[in-house]
C-alpha positions in Angstrom: 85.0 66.7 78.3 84.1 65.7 81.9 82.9 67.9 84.5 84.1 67.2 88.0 82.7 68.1 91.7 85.3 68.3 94.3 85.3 67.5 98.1 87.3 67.4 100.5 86.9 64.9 103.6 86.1 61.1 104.2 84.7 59.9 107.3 81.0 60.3 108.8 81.3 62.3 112.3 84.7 63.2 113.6 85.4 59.4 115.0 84.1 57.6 111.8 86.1 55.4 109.5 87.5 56.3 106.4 90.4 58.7 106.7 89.7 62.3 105.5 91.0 62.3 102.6 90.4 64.5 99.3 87.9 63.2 97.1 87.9 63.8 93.3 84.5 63.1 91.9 84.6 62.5 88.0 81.6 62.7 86.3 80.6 60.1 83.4 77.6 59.6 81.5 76.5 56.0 82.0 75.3 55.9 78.1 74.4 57.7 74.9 75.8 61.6 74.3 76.1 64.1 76.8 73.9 66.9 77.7 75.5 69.9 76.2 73.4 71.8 79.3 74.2 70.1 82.3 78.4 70.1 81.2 79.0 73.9 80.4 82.6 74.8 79.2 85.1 75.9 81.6 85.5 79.9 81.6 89.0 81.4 81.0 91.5 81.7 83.5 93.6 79.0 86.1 91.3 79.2 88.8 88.0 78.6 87.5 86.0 75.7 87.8 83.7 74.2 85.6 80.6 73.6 87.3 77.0 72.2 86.1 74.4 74.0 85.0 71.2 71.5 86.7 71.8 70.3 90.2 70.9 67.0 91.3 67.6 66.1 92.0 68.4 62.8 93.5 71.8 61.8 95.8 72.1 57.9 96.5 74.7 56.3 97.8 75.7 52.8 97.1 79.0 51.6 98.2 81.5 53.0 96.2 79.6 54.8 93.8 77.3 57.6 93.7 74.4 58.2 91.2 73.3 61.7 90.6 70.4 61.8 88.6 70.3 65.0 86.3 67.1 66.5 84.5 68.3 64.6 81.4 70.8 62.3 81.6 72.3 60.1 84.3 75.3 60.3 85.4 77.5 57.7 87.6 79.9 59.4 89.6 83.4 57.1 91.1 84.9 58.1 94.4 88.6 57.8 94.8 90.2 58.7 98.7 93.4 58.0 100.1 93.1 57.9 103.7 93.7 60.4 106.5 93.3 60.3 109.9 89.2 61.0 110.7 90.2 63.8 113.0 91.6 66.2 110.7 87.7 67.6 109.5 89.0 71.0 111.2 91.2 71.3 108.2 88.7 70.2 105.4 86.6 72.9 106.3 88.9 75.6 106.6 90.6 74.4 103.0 87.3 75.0 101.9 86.3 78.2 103.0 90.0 79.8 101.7 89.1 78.0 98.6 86.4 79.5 98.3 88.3 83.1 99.1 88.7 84.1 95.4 91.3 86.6 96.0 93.9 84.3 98.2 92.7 81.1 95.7 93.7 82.6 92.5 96.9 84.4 93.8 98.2 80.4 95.4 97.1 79.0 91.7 99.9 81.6 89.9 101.8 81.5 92.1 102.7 84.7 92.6 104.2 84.4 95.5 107.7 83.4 93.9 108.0 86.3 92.9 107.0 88.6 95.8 108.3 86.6 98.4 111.3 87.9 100.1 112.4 85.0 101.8 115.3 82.8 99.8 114.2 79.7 101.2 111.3 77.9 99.6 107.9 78.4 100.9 107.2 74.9 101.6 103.6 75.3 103.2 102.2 77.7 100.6 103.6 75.2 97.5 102.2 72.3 99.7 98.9 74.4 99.6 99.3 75.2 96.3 99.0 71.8 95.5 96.1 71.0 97.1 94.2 73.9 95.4 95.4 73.2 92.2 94.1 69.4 92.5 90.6 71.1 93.4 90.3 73.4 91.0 92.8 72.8 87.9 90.8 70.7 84.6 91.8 67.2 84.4 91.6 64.7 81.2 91.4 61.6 83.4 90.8 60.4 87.7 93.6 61.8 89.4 94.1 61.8 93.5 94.2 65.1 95.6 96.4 63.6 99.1 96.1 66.4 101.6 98.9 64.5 103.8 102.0 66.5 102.5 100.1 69.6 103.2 99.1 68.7 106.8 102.6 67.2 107.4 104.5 70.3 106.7 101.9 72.6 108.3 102.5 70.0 111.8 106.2 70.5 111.2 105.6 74.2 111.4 103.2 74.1 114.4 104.0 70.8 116.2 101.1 71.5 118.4 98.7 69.7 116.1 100.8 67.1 115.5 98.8 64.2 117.3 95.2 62.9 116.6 93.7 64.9 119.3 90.6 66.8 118.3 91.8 70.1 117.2 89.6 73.7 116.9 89.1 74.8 113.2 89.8 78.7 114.0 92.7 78.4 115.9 93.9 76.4 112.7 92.9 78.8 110.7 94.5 81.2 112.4 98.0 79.6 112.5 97.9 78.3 108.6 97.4 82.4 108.0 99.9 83.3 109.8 102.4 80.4 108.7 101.9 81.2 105.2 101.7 85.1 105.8 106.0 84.0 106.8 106.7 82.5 104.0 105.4 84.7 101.2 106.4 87.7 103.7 107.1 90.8 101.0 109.4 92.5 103.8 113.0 91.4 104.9 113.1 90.5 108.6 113.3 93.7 110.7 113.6 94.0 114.4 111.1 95.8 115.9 111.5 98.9 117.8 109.9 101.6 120.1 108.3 104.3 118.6 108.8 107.2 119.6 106.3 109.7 121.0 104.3 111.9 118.7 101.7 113.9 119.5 98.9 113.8 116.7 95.6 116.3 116.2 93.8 113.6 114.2 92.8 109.7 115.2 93.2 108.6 111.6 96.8 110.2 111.1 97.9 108.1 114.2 96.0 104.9 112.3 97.8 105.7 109.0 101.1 105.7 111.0 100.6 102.8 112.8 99.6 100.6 109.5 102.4 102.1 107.2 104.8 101.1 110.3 103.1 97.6 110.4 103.4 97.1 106.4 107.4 97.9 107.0 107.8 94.5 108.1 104.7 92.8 107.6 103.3 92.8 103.8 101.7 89.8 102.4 99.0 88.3 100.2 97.3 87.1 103.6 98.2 91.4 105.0 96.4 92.5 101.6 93.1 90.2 101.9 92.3 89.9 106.1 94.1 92.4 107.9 92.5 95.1 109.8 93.1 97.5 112.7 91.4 97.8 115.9 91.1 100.8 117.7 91.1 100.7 121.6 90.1 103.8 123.4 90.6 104.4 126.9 89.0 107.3 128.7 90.6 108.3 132.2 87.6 108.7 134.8 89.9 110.9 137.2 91.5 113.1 134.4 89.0 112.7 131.4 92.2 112.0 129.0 91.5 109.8 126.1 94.3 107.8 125.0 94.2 105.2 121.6 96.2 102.1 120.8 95.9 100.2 117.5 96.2 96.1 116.9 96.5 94.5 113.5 93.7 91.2 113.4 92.7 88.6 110.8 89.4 87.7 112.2 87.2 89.0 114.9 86.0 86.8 118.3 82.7 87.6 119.3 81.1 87.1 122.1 77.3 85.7 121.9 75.2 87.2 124.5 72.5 85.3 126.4 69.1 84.9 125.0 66.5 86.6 126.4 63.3 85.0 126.2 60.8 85.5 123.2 63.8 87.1 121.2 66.7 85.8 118.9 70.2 86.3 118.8 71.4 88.6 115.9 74.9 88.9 115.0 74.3 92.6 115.2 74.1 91.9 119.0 77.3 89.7 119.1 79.0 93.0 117.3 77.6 95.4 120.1 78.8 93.9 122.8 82.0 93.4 121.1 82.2 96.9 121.1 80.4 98.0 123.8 82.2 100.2 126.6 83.7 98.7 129.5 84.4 99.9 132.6 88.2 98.9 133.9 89.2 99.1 138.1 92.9 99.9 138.8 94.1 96.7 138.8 93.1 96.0 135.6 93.5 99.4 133.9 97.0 100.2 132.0 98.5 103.6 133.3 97.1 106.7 132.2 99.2 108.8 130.2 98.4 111.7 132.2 97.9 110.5 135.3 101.1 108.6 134.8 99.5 105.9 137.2 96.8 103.0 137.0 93.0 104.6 137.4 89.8 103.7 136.9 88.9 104.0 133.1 86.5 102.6 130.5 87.3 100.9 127.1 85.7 100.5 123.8 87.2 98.9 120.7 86.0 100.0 117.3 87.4 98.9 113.6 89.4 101.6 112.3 90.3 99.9 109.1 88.3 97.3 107.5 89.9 94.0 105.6 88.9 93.1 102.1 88.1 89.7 103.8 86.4 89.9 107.5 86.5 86.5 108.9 83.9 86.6 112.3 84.6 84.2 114.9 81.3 83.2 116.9 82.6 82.2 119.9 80.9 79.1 121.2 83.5 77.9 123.5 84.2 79.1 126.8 86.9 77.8 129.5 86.2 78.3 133.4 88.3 76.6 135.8 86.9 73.4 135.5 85.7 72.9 132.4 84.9 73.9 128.6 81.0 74.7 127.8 79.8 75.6 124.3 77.0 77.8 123.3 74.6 76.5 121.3 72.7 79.5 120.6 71.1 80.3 117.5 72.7 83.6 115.8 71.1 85.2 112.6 73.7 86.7 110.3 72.9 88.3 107.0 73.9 86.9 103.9 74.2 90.2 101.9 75.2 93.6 102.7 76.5 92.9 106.2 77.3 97.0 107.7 80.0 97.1 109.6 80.2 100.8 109.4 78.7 101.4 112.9 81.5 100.1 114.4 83.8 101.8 112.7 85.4 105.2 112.8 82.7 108.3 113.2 81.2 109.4 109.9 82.7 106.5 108.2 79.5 105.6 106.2 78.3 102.2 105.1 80.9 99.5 105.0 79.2 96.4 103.6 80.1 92.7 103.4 78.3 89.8 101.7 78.8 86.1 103.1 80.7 83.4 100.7 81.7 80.7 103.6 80.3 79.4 106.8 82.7 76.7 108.7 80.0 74.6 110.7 80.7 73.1 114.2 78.5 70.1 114.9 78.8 68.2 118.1 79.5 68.7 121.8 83.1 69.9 123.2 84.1 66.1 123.4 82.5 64.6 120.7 82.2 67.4 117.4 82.8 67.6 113.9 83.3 70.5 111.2 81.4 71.1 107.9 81.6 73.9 105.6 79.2 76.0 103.1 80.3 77.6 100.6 79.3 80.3 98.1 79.9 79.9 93.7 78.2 81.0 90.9 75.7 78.3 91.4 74.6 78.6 94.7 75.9 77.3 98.4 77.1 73.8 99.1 77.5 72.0 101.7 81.0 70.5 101.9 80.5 67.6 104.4 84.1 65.7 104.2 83.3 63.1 101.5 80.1 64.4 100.2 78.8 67.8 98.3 75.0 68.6 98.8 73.7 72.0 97.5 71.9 73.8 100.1 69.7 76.6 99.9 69.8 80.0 101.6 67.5 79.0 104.5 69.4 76.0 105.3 72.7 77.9 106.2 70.7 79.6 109.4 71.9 76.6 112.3 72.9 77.2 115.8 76.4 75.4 114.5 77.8 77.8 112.6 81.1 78.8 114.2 83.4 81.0 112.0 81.7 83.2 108.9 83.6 84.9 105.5 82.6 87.8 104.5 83.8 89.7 101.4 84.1 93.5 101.5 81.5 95.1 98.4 83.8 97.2 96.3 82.9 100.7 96.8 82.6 100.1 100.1 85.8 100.5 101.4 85.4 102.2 104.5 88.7 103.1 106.5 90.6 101.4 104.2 
């Protein structure tokens, strides 16, 4: 029995040669019996994969072929690509951080979805990414060839806007592959939406629960269950003092990164307070009071009012003006364990904690950039760098290029949910 490593990728920087393409890497003793330790058995279930017990302690490349040398045997491992355009690294790392996202990973693998979905018509993205998972992660008796292509194709015939090789931006694809497959796998049958009507409510969180049970009405997926949340925006009327509350369903969070002051880093606890940090609205800008039933001066603050098992933070490094597009390349510190997003979530919620299993990496300038991914198994972080895998330790996932985190809710810790 072999034991495979799998990447996804092929070209070195986003304008090298080589096509990104899925790599299968297959290992094989170069001679004598194999090392019961370094080729552990695969554990039960589809989604598992069996991984290696020592990690390399030596990566060369030569050509073709890769030698990994183990504590005890070496070991020659073959690479096999078809090609891809080098401009599609946006969607390696994303496909690697949602494989890595256990919960949406092993529900694709079952396939499950045939028998939730509503829709009649076949969920062609979701089988197309079904495919691609299941060549990462299914066992294998011989070399076989994961080809992204049929995935990316239907996903540009969904969202012509990436068609093209124009560099593209990893989180707004992230963003339209959740919502895509979110579609097709859709629990509910199409419903128009309406008004609701007016009710008056004593409570903050009985107008939440309403809003959420009126959102899952028409909107109940795989993709609902692991990132949705609810926002809570909060407007406070400076002439008449009344406090008013609207509710928005998101899948990931855009932060802002503040400035750095000098002598002090940037934390992301910092990015998350001036997220939701109060802020003061003129007339022209201000929707119209309830009370006042006009536009007034106010102030608004947003706050989470229900927490997703999966929080997906978007570090925003980009910013338009009229001109141009800058990026930020400030340094943020983010904790990999027990991330509490209570704080900024309804009062007296309590701790609500995360712990980090993906980063997607943005190296580069605006014009010139390419996208890596780490990600976390029961062996430690790797680095998934289009063709190559490199573990990584703890210390090395700390850059001023990471761009979008995944964090997994700690169960017990379920906050507003």
């Amino acid at each position: 029995t072999h034991t495979r490593g799998v990447t996804l990728g092929g070209h070195a920087g986003c304008w090298g040669g080589g096509g990104g393409a899925v790599f299968k890497l297959l290992w094989q003793p170069l001679g004598g019996k194999e090392d019961q330790a370094s080729f552990p058995c695969f554990a039960e279930g589809a989604a598992d994969l069996r991984k290696w017990k020592n990690r390399p302690t030596e990566h060369r490349k030569h050509s073709e072929f890769v030698t990994v040398n183990f504590k005890s045997s070496s070991v020659e491992m073959k690479l096999f690509h078809s090609s891809l355009s080098p401009t599609q690294c946006f969607l390696n790392a994303i496909v690697q951080c949602l494989s890595h996202t256990c919960g949406l990973r092993d529900y694709v693998l079952l396939k499950r979805y045939r028998q939730e979905k509503c829709a009649k018509e076949d969920a062609k993205l979701t089988e197309a990414f079904s495919q691609v998972l299941t060549g990462l992660w299914e066992e294998a008796e011989a070399v076989s060839v994961v080809n992204p292509r049929q995935f990316y194709n239907v996903f540009k015939e969904a969202v012509p806007y990436f068609s093209g090789y124009s560099q593209q931006d990893a989180q707004e694809f992230l963003r339209f592959l959740l919502d895509k497959l979110h579609v097709e796998i859709n629990r509910r049958p199409y419903v128009r939406r309406t008004c609701l009507i007016f009710i008056s409510f004593h409570r903050i969180s009985e107008e939440a629960a309403v809003m959420w049970k009126k959102h899952l009405e028409r909107d109940d997926s795989r993709i609902v269950d692991l990132f949705s949340g609810q926002l809570r925006s909060s407007l406070h009327c400076s002439v008449c003092s009344h406090y008013s509350n609207t509710f928005d369903v998101f899948c990931d969070l855009s932060l802002p990164i503040p400035k750095r002051s000098s002598g002090r880093e940037v934390m992301l606890k910092d990015c998350l307070d001036l997220f939701s940090q109060e802020e003061k609205l003129d007339r022209e800008n201000s929707p119209m009071c309830e009370r006042c039933t006009r536009h007034t001066e106010c102030t608004k603050r947003l706050s989470i009012q229900r927490f997703p098992q999966v929080i997906v933070i978007h570090l925003n490094r980009f910013t338009m003006s009229r001109w141009s597009i800058s990026k930020s390349t400030v340094y943020v510190s983010f904790p990999l364990t027990n991330l509490d997003l209570g704080p900024y979530g309804p009062v007296d919620c309590g701790p609500v904690l995360y712990d980090l299993y993906a980063i997607c990496n943005h190296v580069g300038t605006v014009n010139m950039g390419h996208y890596t991914a780490c990600c976390l198994d029961e062996n430690g972080w790797c680095l998934y760098n289009d063709s190559s895998v490199t573990p990584v330790s703890e210390n090395q996932l700390q850059t001023n290029q990471a761009y979008v985190l995944f964090y997994q809710l700690i169960p017990l810790h379920c906050g507003g949910r």
